[in-house]
C-alpha angles and dihedrals in degrees: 000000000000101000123192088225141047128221130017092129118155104235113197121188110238119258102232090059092062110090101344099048092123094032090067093027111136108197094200094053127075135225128222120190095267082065095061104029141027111226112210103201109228093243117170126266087017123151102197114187126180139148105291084207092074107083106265148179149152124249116244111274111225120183142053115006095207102127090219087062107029124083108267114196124207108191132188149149128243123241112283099275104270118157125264131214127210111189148032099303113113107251092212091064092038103051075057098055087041094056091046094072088031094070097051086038092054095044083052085059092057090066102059123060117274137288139200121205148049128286127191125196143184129227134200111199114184122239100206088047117023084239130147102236107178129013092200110179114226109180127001121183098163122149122197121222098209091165082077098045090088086070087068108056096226100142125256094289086068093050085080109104082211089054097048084057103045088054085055101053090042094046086053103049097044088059086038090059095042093063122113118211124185126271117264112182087189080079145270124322128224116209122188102204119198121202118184106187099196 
């Protein structure tokens, strides 16, 4: 790009060293730096999103300090995750019917070891039926905490961080699929729910 400047880059540290770094440490491998952060170049005209809650910088900008050639950050926050609806299905009701399988859906968490992270799905309701059609995942940035797992007496194949996830997902997607929605003869309804488990 030729940039007047060097450094700015957004360094992230990666997911899988959160919580499980020595659970999946080799001693005879070693690790780069690729290995323990992602860098984000600082290109021009780039929107760059991740999970705040991964530690997170910038690298120190040396160079010109001419604004027109310098990095300028805008930095901001999205709306707290709410759902969103897309069709002609009354968001009112339907918040009713969501909650419905929610509630169930949230008492079956319990019941696995802990997770950290968003997750963002997207629902198909049927029209014609009121029916959920497709549980389609968007974004997923759910860390497992597998160290806590022996707390719940599930055995050593739940002690995976890859396995506690993927019960989650799948525990998800199975009460997702069981709501009922009312019929709405205008056409189907799309719904992106968000989840944060904090």
């Amino acid at each position: 790009e030729g940039r007047p400047f060097t450094g700015g880059e957004t360094v992230i540290l990666q997911p899988q060293l959160l919580g499980s770094f020595w659970q999946s440490f080799q001693p005879g491998k070693g690790l780069e730096l690729n290995d323990l952060i992602t860098l984000v170049e600082p290109c021009f005209n780039q929107l760059t999103v991740f999970d705040p809650r991964f530690p997170h910088g910038v690298r120190p900008v040396h160079g010109t300090r001419d604004p027109l050639g310098g990095r300028l950050v805008l930095h901001g926050w999205f709306t707290e995750p709410i759902p969103f609806f897309e069709g002609p299905l009354n968001e009112e009701y339907a918040l009713q019917h969501l909650n419905d399988a929610l509630f169930p859906m949230f008492e079956q968490l319990r019941a696995l070891p802990p997770v950290l992270g968003t997750i963002t799905m997207h629902l198909s309701v049927s029209g014609e039926t009121g029916a959920v059609t497709d549980v389609t995942f968007l974004a997923d940035t759910l860390i497992a905490l597998p160290a806590a797992a022996g707390d719940f007496d599930l055995g050593p194949g739940l002690m995976d961080s890859s396995v506690i996830r993927g019960a989650v997902q799948h525990t998800i997607r199975d009460h997702l699929l069981q709501a009922v929605f009312s019929k709405c003869p205008e056409g189907d309804t799309m719904i992106t729910l968000p989840l944060v488990f904090e």
